[in-house]
C-alpha positions in Angstrom: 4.1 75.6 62.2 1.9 77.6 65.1 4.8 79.9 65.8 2.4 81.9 68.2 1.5 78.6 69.9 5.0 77.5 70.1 6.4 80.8 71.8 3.8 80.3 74.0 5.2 76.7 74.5 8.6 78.4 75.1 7.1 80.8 77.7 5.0 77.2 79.4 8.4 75.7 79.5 10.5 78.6 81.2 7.3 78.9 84.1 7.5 75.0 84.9 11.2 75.1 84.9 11.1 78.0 88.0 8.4 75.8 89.4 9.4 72.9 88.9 10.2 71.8 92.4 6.9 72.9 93.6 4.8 71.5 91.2 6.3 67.8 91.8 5.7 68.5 95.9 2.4 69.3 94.9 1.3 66.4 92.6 2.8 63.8 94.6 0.8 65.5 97.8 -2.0 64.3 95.4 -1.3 61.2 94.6 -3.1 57.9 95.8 -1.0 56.1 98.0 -0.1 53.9 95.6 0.8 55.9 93.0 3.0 57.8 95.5 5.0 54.7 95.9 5.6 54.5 92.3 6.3 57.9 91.6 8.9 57.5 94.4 10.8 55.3 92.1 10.1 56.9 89.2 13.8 57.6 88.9 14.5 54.5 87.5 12.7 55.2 84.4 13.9 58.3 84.2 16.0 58.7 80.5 19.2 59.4 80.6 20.6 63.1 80.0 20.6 64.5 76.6 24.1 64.9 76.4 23.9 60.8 76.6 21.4 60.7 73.6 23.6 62.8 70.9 24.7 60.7 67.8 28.3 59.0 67.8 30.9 59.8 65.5 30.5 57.8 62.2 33.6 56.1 63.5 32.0 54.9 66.8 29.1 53.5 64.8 28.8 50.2 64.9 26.0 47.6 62.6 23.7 46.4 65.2 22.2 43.0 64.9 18.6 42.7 64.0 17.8 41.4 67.1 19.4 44.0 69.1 16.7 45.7 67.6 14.0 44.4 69.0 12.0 45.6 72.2 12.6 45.0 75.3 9.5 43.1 76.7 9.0 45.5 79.8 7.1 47.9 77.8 5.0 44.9 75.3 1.2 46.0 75.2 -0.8 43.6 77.2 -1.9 40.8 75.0 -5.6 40.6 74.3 -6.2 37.6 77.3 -4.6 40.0 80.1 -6.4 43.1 78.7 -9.8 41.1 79.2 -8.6 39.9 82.7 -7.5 43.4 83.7 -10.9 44.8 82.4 -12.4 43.3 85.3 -10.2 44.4 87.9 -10.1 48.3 86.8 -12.5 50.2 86.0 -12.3 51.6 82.2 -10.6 54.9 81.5 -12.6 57.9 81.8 -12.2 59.9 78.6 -12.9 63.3 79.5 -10.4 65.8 79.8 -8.9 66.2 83.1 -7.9 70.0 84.1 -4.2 70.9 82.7 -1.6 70.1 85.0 1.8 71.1 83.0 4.3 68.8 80.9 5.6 66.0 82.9 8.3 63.7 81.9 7.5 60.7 80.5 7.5 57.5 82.8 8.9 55.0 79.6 12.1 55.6 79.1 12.5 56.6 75.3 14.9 53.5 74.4 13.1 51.2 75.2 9.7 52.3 72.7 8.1 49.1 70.8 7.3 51.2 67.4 6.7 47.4 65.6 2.8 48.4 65.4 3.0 52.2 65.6 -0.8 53.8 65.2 -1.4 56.8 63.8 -5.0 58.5 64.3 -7.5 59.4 61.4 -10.3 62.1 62.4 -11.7 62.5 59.0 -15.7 61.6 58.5 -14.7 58.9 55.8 -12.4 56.8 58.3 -13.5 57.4 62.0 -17.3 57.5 60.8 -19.4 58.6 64.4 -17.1 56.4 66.3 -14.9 57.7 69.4 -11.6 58.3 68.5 -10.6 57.3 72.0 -12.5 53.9 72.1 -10.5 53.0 68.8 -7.5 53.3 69.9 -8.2 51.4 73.0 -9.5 48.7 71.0 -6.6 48.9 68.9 -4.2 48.6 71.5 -5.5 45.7 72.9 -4.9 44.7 69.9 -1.0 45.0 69.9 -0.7 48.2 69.1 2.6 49.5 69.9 2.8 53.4 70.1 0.0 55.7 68.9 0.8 59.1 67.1 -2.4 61.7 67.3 -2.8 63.5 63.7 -5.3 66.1 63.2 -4.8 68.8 60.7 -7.8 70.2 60.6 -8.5 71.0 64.5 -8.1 74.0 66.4 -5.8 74.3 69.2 -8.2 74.0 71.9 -9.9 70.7 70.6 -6.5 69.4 70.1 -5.3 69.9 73.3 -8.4 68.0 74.9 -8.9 65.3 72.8 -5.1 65.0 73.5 -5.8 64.7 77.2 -8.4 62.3 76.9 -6.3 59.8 74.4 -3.5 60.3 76.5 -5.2 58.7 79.7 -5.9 55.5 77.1 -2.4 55.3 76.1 -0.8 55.2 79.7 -3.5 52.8 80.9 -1.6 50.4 78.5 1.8 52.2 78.9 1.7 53.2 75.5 3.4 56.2 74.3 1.5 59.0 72.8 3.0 61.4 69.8 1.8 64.5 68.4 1.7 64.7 65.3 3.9 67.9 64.4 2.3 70.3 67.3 5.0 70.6 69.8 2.9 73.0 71.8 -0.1 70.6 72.0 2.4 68.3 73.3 4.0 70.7 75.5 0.5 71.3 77.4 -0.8 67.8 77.3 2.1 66.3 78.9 2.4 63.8 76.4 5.9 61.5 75.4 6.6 63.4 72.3 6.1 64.5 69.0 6.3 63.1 65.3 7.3 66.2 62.9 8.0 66.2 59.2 10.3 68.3 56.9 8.1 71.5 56.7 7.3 71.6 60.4 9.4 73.1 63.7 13.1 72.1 63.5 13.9 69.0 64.9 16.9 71.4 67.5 14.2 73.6 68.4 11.8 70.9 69.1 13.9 69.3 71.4 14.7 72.8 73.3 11.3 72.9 73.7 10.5 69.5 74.9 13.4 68.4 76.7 15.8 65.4 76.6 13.1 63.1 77.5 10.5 63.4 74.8 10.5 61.2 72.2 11.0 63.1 68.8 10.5 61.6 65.3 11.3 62.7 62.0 9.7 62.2 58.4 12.2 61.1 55.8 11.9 60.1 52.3 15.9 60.4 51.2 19.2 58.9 52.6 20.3 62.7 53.1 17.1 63.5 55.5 17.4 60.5 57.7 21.4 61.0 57.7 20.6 64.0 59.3 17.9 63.7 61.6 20.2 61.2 62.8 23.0 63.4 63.5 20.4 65.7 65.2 19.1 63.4 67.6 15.6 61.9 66.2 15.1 59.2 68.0 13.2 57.4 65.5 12.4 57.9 61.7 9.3 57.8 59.7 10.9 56.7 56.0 7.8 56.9 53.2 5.7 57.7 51.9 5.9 53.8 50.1 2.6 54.4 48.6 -0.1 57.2 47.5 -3.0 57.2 49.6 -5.9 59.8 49.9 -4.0 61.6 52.7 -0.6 61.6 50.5 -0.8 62.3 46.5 2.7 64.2 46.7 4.4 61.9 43.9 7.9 63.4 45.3 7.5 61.8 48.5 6.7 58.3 47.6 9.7 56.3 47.3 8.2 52.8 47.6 10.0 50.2 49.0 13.1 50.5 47.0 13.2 53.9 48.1 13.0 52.6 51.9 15.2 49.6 51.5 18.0 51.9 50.2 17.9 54.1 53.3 18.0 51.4 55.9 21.0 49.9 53.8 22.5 53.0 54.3 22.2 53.9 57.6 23.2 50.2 58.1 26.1 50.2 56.3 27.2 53.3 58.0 26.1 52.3 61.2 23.7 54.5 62.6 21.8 52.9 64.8 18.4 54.5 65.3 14.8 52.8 64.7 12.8 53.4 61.7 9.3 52.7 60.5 8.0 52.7 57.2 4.6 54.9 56.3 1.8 54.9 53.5 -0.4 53.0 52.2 0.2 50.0 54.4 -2.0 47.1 54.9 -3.1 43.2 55.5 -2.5 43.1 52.0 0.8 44.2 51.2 2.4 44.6 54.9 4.4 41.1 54.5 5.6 41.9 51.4 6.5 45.6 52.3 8.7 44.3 55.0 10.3 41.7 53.2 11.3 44.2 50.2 12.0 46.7 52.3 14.6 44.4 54.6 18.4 45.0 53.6 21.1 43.1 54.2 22.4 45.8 56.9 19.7 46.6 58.2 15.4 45.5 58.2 12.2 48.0 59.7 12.0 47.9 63.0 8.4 48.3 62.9 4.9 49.9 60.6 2.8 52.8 60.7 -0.7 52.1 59.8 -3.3 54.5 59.4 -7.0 53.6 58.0 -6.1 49.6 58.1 -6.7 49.8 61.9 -8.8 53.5 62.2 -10.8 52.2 59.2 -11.6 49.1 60.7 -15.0 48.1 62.1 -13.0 45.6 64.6 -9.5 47.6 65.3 -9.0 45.0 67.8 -8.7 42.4 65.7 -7.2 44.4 62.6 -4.4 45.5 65.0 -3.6 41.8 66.4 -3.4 40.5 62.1 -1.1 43.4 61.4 0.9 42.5 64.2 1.3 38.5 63.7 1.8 39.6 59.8 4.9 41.7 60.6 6.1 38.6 63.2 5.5 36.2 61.0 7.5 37.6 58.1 7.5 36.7 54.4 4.8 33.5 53.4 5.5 32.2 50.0 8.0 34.8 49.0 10.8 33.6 46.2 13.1 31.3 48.0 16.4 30.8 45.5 18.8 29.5 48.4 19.2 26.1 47.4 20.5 25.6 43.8 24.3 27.0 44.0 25.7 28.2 41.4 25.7 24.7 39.2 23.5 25.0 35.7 23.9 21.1 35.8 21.7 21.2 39.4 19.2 23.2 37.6 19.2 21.1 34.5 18.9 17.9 36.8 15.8 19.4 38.9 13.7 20.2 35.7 12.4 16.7 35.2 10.9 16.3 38.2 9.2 20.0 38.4 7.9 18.9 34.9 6.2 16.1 36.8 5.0 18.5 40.0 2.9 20.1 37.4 2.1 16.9 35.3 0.6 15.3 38.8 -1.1 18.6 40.6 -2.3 20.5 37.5 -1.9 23.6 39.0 -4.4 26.1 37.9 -2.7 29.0 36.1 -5.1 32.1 36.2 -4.5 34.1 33.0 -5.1 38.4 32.7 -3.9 38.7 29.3 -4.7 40.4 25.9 -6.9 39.2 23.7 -4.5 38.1 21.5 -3.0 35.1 23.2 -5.9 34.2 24.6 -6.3 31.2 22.7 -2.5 30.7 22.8 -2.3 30.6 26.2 -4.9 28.5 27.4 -3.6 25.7 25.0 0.1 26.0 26.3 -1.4 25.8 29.8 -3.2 22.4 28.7 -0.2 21.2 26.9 2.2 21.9 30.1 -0.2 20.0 32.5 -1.4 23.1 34.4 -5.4 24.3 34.1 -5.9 27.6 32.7 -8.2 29.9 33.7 -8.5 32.9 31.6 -10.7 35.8 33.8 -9.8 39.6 33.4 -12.3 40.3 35.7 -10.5 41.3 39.3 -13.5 40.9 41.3 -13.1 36.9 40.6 -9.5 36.4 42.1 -10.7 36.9 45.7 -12.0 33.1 45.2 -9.7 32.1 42.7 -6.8 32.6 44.6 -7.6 30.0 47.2 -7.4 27.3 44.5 -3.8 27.1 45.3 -2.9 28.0 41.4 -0.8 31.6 40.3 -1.4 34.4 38.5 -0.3 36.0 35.1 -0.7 39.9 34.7 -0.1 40.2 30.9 0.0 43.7 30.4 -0.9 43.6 26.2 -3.9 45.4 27.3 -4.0 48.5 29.0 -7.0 49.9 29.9 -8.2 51.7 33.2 -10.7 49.1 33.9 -8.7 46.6 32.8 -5.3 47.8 35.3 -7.9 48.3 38.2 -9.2 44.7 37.9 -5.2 43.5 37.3 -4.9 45.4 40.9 -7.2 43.7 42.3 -6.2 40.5 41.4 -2.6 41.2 42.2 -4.0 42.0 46.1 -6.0 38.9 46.3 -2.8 36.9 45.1 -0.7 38.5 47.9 -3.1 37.7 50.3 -2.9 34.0 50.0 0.9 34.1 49.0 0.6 32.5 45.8 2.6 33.3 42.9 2.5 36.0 40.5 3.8 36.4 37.1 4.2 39.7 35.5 5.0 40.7 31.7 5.3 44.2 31.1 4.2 43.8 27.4 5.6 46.9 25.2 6.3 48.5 28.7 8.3 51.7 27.2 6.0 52.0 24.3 3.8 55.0 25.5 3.7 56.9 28.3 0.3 55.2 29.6 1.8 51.9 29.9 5.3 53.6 31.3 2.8 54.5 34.2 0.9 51.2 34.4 4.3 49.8 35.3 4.9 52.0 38.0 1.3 51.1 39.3 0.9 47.5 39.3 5.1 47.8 40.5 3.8 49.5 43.5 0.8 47.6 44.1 1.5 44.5 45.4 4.3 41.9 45.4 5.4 40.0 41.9 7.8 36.5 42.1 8.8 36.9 38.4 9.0 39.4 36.2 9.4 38.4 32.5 10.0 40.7 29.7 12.7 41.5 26.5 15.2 43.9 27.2 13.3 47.0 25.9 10.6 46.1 28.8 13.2 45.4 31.2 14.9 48.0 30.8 11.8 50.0 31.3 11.0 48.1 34.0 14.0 49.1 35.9 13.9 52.6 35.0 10.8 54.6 33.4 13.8 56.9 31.6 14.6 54.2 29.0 14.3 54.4 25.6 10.7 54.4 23.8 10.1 50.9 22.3 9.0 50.4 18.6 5.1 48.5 20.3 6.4 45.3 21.6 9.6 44.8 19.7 12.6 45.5 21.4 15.9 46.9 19.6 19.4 45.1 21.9 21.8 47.6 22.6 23.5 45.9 25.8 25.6 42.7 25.3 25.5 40.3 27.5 27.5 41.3 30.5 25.5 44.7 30.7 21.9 42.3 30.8 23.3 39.8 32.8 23.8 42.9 35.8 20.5 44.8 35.0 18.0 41.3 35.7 20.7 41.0 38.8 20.0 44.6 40.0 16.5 44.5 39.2 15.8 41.2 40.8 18.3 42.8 43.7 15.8 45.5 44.0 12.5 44.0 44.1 13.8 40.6 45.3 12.1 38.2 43.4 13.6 36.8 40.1 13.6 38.7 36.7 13.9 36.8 32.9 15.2 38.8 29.9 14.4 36.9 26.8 16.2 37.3 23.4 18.6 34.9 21.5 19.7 34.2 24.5 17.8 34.3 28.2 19.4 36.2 31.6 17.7 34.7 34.4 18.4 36.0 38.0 17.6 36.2 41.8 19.5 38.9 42.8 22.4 36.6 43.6 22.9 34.5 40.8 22.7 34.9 37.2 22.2 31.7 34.6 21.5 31.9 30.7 19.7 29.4 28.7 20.7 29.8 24.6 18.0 27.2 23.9 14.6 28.5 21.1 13.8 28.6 17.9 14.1 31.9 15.6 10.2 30.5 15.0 9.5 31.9 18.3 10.1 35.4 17.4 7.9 34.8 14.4 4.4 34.5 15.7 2.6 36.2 18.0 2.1 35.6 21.2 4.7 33.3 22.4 6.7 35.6 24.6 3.0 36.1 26.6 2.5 32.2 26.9 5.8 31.9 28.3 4.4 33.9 30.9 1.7 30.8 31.0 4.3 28.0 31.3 6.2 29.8 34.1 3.2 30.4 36.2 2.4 26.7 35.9 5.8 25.6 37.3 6.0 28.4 40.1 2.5 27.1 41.2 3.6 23.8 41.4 7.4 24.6 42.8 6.8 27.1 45.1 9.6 26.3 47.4 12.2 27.5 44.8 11.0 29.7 42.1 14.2 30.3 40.4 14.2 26.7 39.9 10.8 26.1 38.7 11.2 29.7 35.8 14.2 27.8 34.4 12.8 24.8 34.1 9.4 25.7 32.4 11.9 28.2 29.9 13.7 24.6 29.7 10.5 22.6 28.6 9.3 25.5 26.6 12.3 26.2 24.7 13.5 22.8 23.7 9.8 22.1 22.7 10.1 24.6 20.3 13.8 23.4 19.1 12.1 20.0 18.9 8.6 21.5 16.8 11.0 23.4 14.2 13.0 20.3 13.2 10.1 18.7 12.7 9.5 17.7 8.9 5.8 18.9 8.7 7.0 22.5 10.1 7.5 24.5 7.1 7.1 28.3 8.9 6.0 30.0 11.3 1.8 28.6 10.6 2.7 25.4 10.6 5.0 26.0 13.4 2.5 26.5 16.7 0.6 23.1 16.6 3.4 21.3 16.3 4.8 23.6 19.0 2.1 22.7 21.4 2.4 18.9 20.6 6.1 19.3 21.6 5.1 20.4 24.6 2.6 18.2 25.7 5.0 15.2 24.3 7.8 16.4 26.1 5.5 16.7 29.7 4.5 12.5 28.8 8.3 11.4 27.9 8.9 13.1 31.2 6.5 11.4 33.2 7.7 8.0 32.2 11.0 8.9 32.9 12.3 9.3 28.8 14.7 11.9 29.0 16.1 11.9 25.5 15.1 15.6 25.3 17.0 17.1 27.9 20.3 16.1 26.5 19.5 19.8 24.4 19.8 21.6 27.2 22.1 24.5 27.1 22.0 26.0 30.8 25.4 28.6 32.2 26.0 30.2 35.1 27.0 33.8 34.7 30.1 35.8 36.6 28.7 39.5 36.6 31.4 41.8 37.1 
């Protein structure tokens, strides 16, 4: 921190409080007449003492509902139609720096802050370009930006302070509030509403002797302990990331992603501490919708974003800001829905025919990034389950594909660093569109490279199923389990213990998880079912845990409404056609095994479609009580 700046903050603040009274007489002598009216009743903004902002008593805490959340519409941002309108009526704000005038208190009142769209500023050469910082902002408010936050590492204190000024007469044009980002002095002289500090800057109590009961004060916080606390100190917002690295933050320590957000807003939910919180890093049109719904507990959801280069970065911040905004609003597109099946295996079992038939009549296109291996394989499963593969590593190709309406397969047999970057970009072109994605984590605890291709394509985007053996689960779940022999996975859990890790896995990333072995653990987070259907055959030849993948992605396409329902049901048609291939008498091993596999599989999908259900009766679906 500036501690010579912020002593001479303290020293600012001890003059204007002896001249306090003659510096208001003064201003309002100033004033236009019709600002003197309003500053007349300026006491109805006024916050409320600071004695009336401390934290309650764990005791007194009480969950608040997410709509009592929300903002009040008194301070909304103008929408983009009455900006236009006003624009023709007022003259544009003058950016230059007006002469210092001391800290004034802030004419919002601090509960009342919108922080749904919350802005904060980027300086640098590779993000503003030769554009005025000022003018974006503007833009971006008009927008729907909500409250702006000024960041500027680099800057001297004198710059600061100006360029402060200047952005500050653009944020109360649209009675937006403006936050500094960790300079309490530059605050202090600009007059601003507050100040947005972090864990290694000025202390939040000393910040707020500074400032005053009225400024708005945030705090960074990447653990349940550090947002406990700021709470109890008086923040009156939190900043919870960083979710993901981005040129600005590399810090591996402080990116939590959004099971490290989700668990601090359960927290503070199920304790009852009721303050606001964004979410920060790495936020964008591509992930934002998919951020918020992971990140949303049952206690407790974000009550807004912080975006940085998806709006400063943006050649149109007006229009990036209003497509951020809807996306929050609007909420999760296409995400896994599993609310309508119960707890009945026999439901499940009953639905299956007719999502066979979904794919038999759309063909849903299943786009394949897999390992050479399956290739083949999988392109022929995808024929023989109705669906129309596509098999294209090539990332740069799924911005198009996407829009076909088909999903996605990231088989990770593969690793390379071209080869993740292009799964990346797939993954983000998926997300856009809200179409399904399927993701193996082949040999996932084998090395320590793919161990960190997990956590990559984990934090990168949104996946609807993840499908793996328990070794990859496992790894899945927690990058500290054991090594895996390659792809092979050793059991050392029985079934109770996998039945709760796909539940708390598929809790955590809300979506649903399969664990394959002799027996399958299929969950949403809510509900657990095994299928004990297969063939040992299966296990024999390569490849067929990765076309599974294939077969999946083929029913999610085509049943997106409930993908819970459309993974057991392709692991339905897939593992009674195997059942039905081994009994075969022209199946003599493993060799013979896969064309007569993938005629089971394309027999089954006709018998289906004419309504012969003779194959179903093999069906051995439970539902699973996990302790």
């Amino acid at each position: 921190m500036h501690s010579g700046m912020a002593i001479a903050g303290i020293a600012i603040a001890g003059i204007q409080a002896t001249r306090h009274h003659q510096q208001q007489h003064q201003q309002h002598a100033q004033l236009p007449q019709h600002q003197q009216s309003q500053s007349q009743s300026q006491s109805q903004f006024q916050p409320q003492s600071q004695s009336q902002f401390q934290p309650q008593s764990q005791s007194q805490f009480q969950p608040q509902s997410q709509s009592q959340f929300q903002p009040q519409s008194q301070f909304q941002p103008q929408s983009q139609s009455q900006s236009q309108s006003q624009s023709h009526s007022q003259s544009p704000p003058d950016y230059s720096p007006k002469p210092f005038v001391g800290h004034h208190p802030c004419p919002m009142s601090k509960k009342n802050v919108d922080f749904t769209l919350y802005l904060v500023t980027d300086s640098t050469p590779a993000i503003l370009g030769d554009r005025n910082l000022c003018h974006v902002v503007e833009e971006a408010i008009k927008g729907g930006v909500t409250c702006v936050q000024l960041r500027d590492k680099t800057a001297d204190t004198g710059h600061l302070i100006s360029l402060a000024r200047a952005l500050h007469k653009v944020t109360q044009h649209y009675r937006v509030p403006l936050l500094i980002n960790d300079r309490v002095d530059v605050a202090l002289a600009v007059g601003c509403e507050g100040v947005h500090i972090g864990q290694d800057d000025m202390e939040l109590s000393l910040a707020r002797r500074i400032l005053g009961p009225d400024a708005i004060i945030g705090v960074t916080v990447s653990t349940v302990e550090q947002a406990i606390h700021a709470a109890e100190c008086g923040a009156d917002y939190l900043g919870i990331g960083t979710v993901y690295a981005t040129p600005t933050k590399t810090n591996t320590k402080s990116i939590i992603g959004t099971a490290g957000v989700r668990d601090i807003l359960a927290h503070l939910g199920k304790t009852g501490v009721k303050i606001p919180a964004v979410c920060i890093g790495g936020l964008n049109e591509s992930n934002l919708q998919r951020v918020v719904f992971q990140c949303h507990s049952p206690w407790k959801g974000l009550d807004g974003v912080a975006v940085v280069s998806a709006v400063m970065g943006s050649q149109n911040p007006e229009s990036a800001a209003d497509r951020l905004l809807r996306f929050f609003h609007q909420g999760a597109v296409n995400f896994v829905d599993c609310s309508r099946i119960g707890t009945n295996a026999a439901g499940i079992v009953n639905l299956t025919p007719a999502i066979i038939k979904a794919v038999h009549d759309t063909k849903p296109l299943s786009h394949n990034m897999t390992n050479l291996v399956v290739q083949n394989f999988a392109a022929n499963v995808a024929l023989a389950v109705g669906a129309s593969p596509i098999m294209s590593n090539n990332g740069e190709e799924a911005v198009d594909i996407s829009k076909l309406g088909g999903s996605l397969v990231i088989n990770m047999g593969t690793v390379t660093p071209d080869g993740l970057e292009n799964n990346l970009k797939a993954l983000r072109a998926y997300n856009m569109v809200g179409q399904p994605v399927v993701f193996d984590p082949v040999g996932a605890g084998a090395t320590a490279v793919r161990r960190a291709a997990v956590k990559t394509i984990m934090a990168a985007g949104y996946l609807d199923v993840i499908k793996g053996n328990e070794g990859e689960i496992k790894t899945v779940f927690s990058d500290n389990g054991p090594q895996q022999r390659g792809v092979d996975s050793c059991s050392t859990l029985d079934d109770g213990q996998k039945a709760r890790l796909v539940q708390k896995l598929a809790q955590r990333e809300r979506n649903v998880v399969v664990m394959t072995g002799k027996t399958d653990f299929i969950s949403d987070g809510r509900r657990v079912f095994s299928i004990s259907n297969g063939h040992p055959y299966l296990g024999l030849v390569t490849g067929t845990g990765c076309v599974l993948g294939t077969a999946i992605s083929a029913a999610v396409a085509a049943h997106s409404g409930d993908k819970m329902e459309a993974t057991m049901a392709a692991m339905l048609h897939f593992e009674i056609a195997a059942e039905v291939a081994a009994a075969r008498p022209d199946v003599h091993g493993p060799g013979t095994f896969v064309p007569a596999f993938i005629d089971e599989l394309h027999n089954i999908r006709l018998a289906t479609s004419k309504n012969d259900l003779a194959w179903l009766r093999r069906a051995k679906a439970k539902y699973v009580v996990v302790d």
